[in-house]
SEDO-693587 format. One line per 2 residues: number of its first residue (from 1); their letters; for each residue x, y, z of C-alpha. Coordinates in steps of 0.001 Angstrom, whole numbers, plus 500000, padded with zeros to 6 digits. Layout:
NUM = A = X/Y/Z; ...
This chain:
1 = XX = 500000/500000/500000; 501634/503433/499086
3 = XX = 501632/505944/501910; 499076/509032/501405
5 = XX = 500937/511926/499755; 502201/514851/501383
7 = XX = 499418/517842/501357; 500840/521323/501038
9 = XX = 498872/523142/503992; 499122/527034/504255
11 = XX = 498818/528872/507560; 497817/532791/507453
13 = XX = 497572/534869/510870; 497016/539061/511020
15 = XX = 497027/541042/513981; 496090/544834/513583
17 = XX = 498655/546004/516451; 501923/545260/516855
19 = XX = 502125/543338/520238; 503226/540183/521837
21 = XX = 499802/539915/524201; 496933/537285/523522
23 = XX = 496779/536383/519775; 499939/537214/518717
25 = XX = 501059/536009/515767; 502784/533756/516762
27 = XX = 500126/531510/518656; 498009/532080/515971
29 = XX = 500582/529998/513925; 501143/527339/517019
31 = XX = 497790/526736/517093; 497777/526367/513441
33 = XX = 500346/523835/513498; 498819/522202/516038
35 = XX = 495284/521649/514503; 496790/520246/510874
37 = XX = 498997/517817/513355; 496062/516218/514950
39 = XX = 493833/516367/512116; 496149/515630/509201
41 = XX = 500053/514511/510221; 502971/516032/511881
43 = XX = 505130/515941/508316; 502246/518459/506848
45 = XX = 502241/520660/509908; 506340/520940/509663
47 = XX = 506072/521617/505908; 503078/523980/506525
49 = XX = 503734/527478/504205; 503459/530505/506521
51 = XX = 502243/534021/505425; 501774/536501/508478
53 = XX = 500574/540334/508398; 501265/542089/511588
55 = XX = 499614/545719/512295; 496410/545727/509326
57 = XX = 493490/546104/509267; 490397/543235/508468
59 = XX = 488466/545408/506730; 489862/545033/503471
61 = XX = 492344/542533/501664; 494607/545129/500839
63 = XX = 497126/543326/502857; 501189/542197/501543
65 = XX = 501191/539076/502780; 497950/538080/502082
67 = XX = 498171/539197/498450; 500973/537353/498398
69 = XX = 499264/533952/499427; 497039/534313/496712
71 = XX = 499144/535100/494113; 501619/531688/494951
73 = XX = 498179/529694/495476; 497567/530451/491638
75 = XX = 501013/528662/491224; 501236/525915/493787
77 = XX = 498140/523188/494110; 497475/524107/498251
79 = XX = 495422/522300/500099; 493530/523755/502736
81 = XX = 494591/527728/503774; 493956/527038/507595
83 = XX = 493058/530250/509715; 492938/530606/513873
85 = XX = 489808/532314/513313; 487955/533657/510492
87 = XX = 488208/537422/510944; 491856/536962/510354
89 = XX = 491420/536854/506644; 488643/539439/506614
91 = XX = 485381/540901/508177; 483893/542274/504833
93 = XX = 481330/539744/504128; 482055/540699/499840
95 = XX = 485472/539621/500385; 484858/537089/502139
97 = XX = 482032/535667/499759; 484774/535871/496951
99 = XX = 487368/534148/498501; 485421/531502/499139
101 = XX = 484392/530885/495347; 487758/531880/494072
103 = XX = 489213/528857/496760; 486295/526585/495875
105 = XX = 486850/526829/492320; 490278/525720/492614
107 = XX = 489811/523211/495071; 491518/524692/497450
109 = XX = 489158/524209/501470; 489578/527089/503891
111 = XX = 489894/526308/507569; 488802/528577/510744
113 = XX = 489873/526338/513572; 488578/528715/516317
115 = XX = 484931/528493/514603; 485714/524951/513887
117 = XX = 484783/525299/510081; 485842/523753/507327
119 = XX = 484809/524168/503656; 485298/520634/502483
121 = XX = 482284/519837/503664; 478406/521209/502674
123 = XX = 477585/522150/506254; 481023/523944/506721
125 = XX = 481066/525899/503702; 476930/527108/505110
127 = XX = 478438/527947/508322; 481260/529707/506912
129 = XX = 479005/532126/505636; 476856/532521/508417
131 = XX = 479734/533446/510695; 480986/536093/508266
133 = XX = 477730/537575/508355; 477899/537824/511830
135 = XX = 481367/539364/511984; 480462/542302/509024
137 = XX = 477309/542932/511105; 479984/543408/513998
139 = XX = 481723/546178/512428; 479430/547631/510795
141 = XX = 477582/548311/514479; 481012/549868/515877
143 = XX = 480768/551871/513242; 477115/552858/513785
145 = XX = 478171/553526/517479; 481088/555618/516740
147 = XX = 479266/558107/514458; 476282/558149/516985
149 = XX = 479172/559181/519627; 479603/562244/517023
151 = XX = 476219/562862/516926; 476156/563246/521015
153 = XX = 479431/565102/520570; 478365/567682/518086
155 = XX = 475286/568344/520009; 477845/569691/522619
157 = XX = 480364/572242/520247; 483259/570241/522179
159 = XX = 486844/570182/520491; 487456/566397/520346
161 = XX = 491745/567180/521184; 494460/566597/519137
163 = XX = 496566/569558/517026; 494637/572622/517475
165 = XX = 493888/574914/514368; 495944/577794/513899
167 = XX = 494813/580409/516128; 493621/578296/518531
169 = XX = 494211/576526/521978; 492505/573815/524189
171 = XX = 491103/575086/527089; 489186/572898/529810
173 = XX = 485907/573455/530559; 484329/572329/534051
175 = XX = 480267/571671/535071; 478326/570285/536832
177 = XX = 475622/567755/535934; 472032/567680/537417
179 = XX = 472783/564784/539535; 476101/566921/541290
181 = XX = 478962/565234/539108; 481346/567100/537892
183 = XX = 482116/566716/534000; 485307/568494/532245
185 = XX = 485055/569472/527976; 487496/571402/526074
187 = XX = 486580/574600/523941; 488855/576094/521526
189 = XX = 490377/579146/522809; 491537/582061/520784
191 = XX = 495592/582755/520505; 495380/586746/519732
193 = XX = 499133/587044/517517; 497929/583458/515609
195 = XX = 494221/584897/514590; 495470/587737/513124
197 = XX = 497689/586211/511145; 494577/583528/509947
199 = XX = 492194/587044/509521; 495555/588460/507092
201 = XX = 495665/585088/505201; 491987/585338/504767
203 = XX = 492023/588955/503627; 495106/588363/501065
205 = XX = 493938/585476/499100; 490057/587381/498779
207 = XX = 492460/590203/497998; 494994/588456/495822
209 = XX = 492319/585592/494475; 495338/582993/494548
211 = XX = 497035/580634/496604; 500656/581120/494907
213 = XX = 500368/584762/495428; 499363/584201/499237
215 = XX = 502309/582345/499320; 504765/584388/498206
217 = XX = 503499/587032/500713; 503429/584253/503800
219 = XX = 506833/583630/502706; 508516/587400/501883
221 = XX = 507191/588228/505265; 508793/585271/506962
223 = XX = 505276/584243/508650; 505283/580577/510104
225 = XX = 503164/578238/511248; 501724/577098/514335
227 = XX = 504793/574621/514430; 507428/576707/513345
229 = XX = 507481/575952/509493; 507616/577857/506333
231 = XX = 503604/578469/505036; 502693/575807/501837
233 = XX = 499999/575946/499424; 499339/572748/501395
235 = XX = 498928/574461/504716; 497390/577866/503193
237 = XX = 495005/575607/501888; 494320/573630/505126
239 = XX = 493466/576610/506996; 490877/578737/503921
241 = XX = 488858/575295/504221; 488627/574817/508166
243 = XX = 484668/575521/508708; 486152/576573/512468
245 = XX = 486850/579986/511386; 483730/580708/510199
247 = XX = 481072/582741/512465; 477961/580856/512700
249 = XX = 475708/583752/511413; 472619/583766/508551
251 = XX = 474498/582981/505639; 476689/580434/507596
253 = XX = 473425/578597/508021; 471782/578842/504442
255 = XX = 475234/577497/502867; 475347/574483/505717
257 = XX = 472027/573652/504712; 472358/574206/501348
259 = XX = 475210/571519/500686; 472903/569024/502549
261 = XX = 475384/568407/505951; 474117/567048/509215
263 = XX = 473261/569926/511199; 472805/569370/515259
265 = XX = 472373/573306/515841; 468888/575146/515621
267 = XX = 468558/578006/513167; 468022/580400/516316
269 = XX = 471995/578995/517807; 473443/580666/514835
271 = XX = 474433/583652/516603; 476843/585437/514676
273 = XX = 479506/585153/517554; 480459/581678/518019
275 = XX = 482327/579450/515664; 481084/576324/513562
277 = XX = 482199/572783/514784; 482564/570258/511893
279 = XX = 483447/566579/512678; 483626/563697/510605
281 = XX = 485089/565720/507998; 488403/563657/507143
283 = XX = 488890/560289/506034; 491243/558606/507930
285 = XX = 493369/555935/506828; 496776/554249/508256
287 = XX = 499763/554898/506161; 497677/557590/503952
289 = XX = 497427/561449/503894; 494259/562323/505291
291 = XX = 491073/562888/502742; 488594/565584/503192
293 = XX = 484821/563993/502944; 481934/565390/500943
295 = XX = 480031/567658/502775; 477068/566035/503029
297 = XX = 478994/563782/505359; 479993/565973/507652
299 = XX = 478274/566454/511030; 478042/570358/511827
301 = XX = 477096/571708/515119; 478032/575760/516428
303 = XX = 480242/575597/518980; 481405/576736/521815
305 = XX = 484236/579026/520538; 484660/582008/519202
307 = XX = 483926/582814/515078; 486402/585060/513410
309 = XX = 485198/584858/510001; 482132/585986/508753
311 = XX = 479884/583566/506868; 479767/585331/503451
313 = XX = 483190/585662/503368; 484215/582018/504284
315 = XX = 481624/581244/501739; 483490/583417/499409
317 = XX = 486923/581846/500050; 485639/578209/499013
319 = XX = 484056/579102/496026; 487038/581016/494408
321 = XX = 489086/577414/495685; 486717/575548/493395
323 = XX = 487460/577757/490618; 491152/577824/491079
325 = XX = 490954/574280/490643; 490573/574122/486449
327 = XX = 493345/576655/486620; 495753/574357/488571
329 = XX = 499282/574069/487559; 499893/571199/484312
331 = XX = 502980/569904/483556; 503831/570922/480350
333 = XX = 503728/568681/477351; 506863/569431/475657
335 = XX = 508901/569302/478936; 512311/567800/477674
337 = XX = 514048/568675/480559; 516304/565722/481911
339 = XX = 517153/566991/485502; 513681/567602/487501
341 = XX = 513917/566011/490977; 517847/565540/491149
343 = XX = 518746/569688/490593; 518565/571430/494469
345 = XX = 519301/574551/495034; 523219/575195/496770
347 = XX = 521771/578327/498681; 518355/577136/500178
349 = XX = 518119/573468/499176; 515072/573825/497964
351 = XX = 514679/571518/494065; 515126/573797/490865
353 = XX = 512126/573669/488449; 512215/573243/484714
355 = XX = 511064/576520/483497; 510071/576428/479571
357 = XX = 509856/579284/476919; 508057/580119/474148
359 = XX = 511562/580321/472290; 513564/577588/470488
361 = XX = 517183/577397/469924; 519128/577056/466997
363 = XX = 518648/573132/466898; 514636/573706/467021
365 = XX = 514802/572413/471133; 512248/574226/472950
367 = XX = 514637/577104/475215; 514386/576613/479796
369 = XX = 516076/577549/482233; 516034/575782/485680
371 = XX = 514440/577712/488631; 514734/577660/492491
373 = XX = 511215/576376/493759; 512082/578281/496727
375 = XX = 513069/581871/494756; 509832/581207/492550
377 = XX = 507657/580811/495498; 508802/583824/497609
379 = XX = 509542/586153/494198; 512753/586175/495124
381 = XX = 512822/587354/498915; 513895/584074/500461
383 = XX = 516503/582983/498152; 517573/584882/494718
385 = XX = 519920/582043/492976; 520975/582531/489693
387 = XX = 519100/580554/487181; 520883/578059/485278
389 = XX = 520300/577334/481549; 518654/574153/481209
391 = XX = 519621/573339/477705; 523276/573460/478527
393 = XX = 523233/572012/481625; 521368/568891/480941
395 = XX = 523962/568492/477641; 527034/569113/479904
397 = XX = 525629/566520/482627; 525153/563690/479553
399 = XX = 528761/564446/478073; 529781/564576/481354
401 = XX = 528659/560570/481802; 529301/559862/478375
403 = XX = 533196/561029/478493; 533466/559251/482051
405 = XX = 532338/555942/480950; 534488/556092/477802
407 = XX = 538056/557452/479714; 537923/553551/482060
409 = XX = 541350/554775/483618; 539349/558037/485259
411 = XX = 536160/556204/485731; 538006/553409/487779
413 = XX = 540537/556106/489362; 536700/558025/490334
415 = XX = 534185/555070/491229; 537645/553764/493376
417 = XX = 537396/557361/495653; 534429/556673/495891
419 = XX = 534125/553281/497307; 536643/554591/500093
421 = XX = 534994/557304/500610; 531877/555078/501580
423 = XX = 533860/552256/503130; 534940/555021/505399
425 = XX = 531629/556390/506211; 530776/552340/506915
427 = XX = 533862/551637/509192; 533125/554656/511503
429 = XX = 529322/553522/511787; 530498/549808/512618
431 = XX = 533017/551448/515068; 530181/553604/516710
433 = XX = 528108/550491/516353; 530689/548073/518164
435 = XX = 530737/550829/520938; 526846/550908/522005
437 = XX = 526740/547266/521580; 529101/547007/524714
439 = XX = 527674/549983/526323; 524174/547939/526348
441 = XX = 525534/544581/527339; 527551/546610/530585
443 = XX = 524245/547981/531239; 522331/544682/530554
445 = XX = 525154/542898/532928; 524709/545692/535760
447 = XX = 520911/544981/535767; 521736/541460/536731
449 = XX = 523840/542351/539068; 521009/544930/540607
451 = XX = 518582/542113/540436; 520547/539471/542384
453 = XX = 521265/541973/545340; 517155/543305/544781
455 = XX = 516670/539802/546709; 518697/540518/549709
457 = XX = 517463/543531/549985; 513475/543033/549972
459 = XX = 511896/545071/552472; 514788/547600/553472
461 = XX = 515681/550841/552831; 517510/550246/549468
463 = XX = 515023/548294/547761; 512969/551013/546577
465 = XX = 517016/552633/544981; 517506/549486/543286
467 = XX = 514126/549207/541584; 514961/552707/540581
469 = XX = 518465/551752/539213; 517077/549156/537333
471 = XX = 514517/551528/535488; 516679/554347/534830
473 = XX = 519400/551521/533362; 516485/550096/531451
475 = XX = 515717/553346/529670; 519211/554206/528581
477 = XX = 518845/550534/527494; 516023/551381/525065
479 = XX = 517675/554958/523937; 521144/552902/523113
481 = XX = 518717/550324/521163; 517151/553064/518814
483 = XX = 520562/554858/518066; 521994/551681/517389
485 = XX = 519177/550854/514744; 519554/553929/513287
487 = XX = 523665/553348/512712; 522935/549789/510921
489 = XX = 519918/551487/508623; 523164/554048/507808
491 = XX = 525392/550945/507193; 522871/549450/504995
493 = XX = 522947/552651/502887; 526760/552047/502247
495 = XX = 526750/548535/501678; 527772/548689/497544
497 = XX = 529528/545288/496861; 532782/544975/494253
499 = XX = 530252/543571/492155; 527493/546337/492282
501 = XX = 530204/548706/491841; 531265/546461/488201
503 = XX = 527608/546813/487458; 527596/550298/487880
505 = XX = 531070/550784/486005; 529817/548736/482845
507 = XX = 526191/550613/482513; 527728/554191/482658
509 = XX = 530826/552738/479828; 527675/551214/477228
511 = XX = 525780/554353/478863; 526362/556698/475556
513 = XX = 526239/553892/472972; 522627/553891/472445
515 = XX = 521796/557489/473682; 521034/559296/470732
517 = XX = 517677/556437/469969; 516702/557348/474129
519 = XX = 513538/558530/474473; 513323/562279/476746
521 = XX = 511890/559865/479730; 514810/556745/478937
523 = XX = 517495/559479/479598; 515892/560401/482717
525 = XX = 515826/556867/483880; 519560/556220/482705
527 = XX = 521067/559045/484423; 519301/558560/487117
529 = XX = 520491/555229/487185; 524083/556724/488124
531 = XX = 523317/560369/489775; 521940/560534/492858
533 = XX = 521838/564984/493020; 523188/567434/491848
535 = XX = 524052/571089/493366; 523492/574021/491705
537 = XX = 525923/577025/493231; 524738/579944/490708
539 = XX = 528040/578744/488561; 528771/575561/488576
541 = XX = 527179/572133/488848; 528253/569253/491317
543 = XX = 527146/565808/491039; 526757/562837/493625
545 = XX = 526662/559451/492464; 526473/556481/494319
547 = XX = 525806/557456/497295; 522149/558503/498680
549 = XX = 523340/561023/501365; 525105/563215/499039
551 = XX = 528345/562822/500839; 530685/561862/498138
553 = XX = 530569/564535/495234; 531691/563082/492200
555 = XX = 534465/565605/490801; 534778/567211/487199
557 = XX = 536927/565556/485001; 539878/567344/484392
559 = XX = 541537/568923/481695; 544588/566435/480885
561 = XX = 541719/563437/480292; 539904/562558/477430
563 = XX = 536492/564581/478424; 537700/568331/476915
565 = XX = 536063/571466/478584; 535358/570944/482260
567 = XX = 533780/574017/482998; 530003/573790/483730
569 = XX = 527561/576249/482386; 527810/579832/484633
571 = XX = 524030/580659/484462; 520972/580943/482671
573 = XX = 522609/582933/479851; 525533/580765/479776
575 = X = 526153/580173/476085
């Protein structure tokens, strides 16, 4: 009788937070192991493929290890995907549903051992479904119960916490309920020097009717914002579109109600004094910016601080935003410039823009110069560096490669600096590496030593000292720990092998062969392939290859090598 062949089982486990508490991964995955063990053989539980997502979400697939399950079950015949418990793969009963038939079709039985379900069988697979129900009906009904939370909230004006608006601070509020408890809010609380500065941003896009040109006054005046920062269109934005500004007057009301939002405030509360309080107004997702909702989603109460922006003019503000938008910057369609995102500026590091003309040179090219995002922005105020002729400069930068990987003596004489240059930056990282290694094994050792005598000295004096010893020594434990992962992410940076370096050295010698068939966007890609930035000083260019942190500037070639003129292009008229 041949023995039963070997089943490929595959094990998936998710957790949503990082932790090492109750169903952690890792028991997920025990238990796993276990259950194909006892119900199939210990050889298929050893040989059992694992694919584990720590810190997502259920509530959608979108999930790397998971995608990656399904893309290798397309390619290897698995045999059961086996599950401690059947929210782990997903609480979206759609998903769910086609998982299921996408499984089924393939003959592939999902396994929840915590529901004890099983889809090889009728009854399982009717189960399965069941229980999915069950756990969408689950989150949907947290979610019903968070947004009736905002309902209860925006019935109060409260600020919920978190950063405060510019303008604006928390300030707790204190009552007293009808039963003699006392309850404590927060109210938003005006910052005098801050909401003038709002009221002037206000007043100079209405007076300017654009967001660049608000801008450039933010920045030639050297305002900041509520952290300290240089004003964006980002932030500028941010604040014109912040319903807290605007007084909760007549037309305040009439616009609310117009655009169809929740409103928890009586016509009569709309004062023409206190401010509006909008909530729900951002979706929020992990590892994404932040997405303003449609209005009829939001939930809009007045609240309890003070307006600073009338209603009609707020009103005003947002409509002249919606306009602006078909007037929004494009990227032009003949753009042939070959340096955007590598070209900073040497004076304010800010990147240098492609800017194009309606001219053409002699060859028919289309005529730019490159421009300092930073000069643009503030009209020159913050930083006035020279433009630099694009055409020129993105020729000079290709000859520049071109000669280099043709002259092999220079190139290896070059990419050799280089590779010191790095090794060196690597050997004083492992050096400052080796250090806090012993620093946290001396500190690890004098915690033993501080636990040993924390036994002889249980209910004196010291014991209380030691446990304090052994805290403090823990935390410069943990600050040693993070430094130390930040020197070996550094190391990583540097770690270009003899062979990566041949690699390199061979694309940049065939880089010119084929250059003249390159498309605009193949050049980009090639030299990007080999620069990593490139300086601009008002008069000459310096490049950085290699090496992401810009530390090792890749010299000009000199005069007495087979790459002619050296010189880089002095400025925008630069012939």
């Amino acid at each position: 009788m041949k023995d039963r062949p070997t089943k490929r089982y595959v094990i998936y486990s998710r957790k949503s937070k990082f932790t090492g508490k109750g169903e952690s991964i890792e028991n997920q995955i025990e238990l796993c192991r276990q259950y194909i063990a006892a119900h199939y053989s210990q050889e298929e539980a050893d040989a059992a493929l694992v694919y584990e997502d720590e810190g997502f979400s259920g509530g959608n697939l979108e999930r790397p290890q998971f995608k990656k399950m399904m893309k290798d079950s397309q390619e290897t015949p698995f045999a059961a995907i086996v599950v401690y418990r059947l929210d782990r793969i997903s609480r979206n009963i759609g998903d769910f549903a086609k998982l299921i038939e996408d499984l089924g079709k393939r003959k592939i039985d999902f396994i929840s051992i915590r529901e004890q379900f099983d889809t090889s069988s009728p009854m399982g697979r009717a189960m399965m479904y069941i229980a999915s129900v069950f756990s969408q009906l689950e989150r949907e009904t947290i979610a019903e119960r968070i947004r009736d939370n905002m309902h209860e909230l925006a019935k109060t004006g409260r600020w919920l916490g978190g950063t405060t608006p510019t303008g604006y601070e928390s300030e707790s509020i204190t009552s007293v309920t009808v039963d003699g408890k006392t309850r404590k809010a927060c109210k938003l609380k005006i910052i005098p020097d801050e909401i003038d500065l709002v009221k002037r941003i206000f007043d100079k896009f209405l007076e300017t009717q654009s967001l660049t040109q608000t801008d450039a006054f933010l920045l030639q005046g050297k305002y900041r914002t509520k952290r300290g920062k240089a004003f964006t269109r980002f932030a500028i934005r941010g604040i014109l579109t912040n319903p807290v500004y605007m007084i909760a007057d007549e037309a305040a009301y009439e616009y609310l109600t117009e655009k169809g939002v929740e409103l928890f405030s009586d016509r009569s509360d709309f004062d023409g004094r206190h401010g509006i309080m909008a909530y729900n107004r951002t979706l929020q997702q992990p590892g994404k910016a932040n997405q303003e909702k449609p209005m009829e989603e939001w939930i809009v109460s007045v609240g309890k601080h003070e307006g600073v922006i009338p209603g009609a003019m707020w009103i005003s503000v947002q409509k002249l935003l919606e306009l602006n938008k078909s007037k929004s910057y494009r990227k032009p369609r003949s753009n042939v410039a070959l340096l955007s995102g590598l070209l900073v500026c040497g004076r304010c590091g800010d990147y240098m823009r492609p800017k194009l003309t309606s001219r053409t040179n002699a060859s028919g090219e289309p005529i730019y110069t490159y421009m300092c995002a930073m000069k643009e922005r503030s009209r020159g105020h913050v930083c006035d560096m020279k433009n630099a002729n694009g055409n020129t400069l993105d020729t000079k930068v290709v000859d520049f490669l071109i000669k280099l990987g043709k002259n092999s003596e220079e190139m290896a004489r070059q990419i050799t600096m280089t590779k010191k240059i790095i090794q060196g930056n690597r050997e004083g990282c492992d050096a400052q590496i080796a250090k806090i290694k012993s620093q946290i094994e001396e500190k690890e050792s004098g915690i033993k030593s501080l636990v040993l005598s924390l036994s002889k000295a249980a209910g004196s004096n010291t014991e209380q000292y030691i446990i304090q010893q052994v805290d403090e020594l823990h935390e410069e434990i943990e600050v040693l720990k993070k430094r130390l992962q930040e020197l070996e992410s550094i190391t990583q940076k540097h770690q270009l092998s003899d062979i990566e370096f041949d690699i390199i050295r061979q694309l940049l010698s065939s880089f010119g062969e084929n250059l003249v068939d390159y498309s605009v966007e193949q050049k980009r890609a090639a030299i990007r392939t080999f620069v990593k930035r490139i300086v601009w000083d008002g008069e000459n260019a310096h490049i950085y290859l290699f090496n992401d942190d810009g530390d090792c500037e890749y010299p000009e070639p000199t005069d007495d090598w087979d790459g002619g003129d050296s010189k880089s292009p002095s400025g925008e008229d630069s012939k």
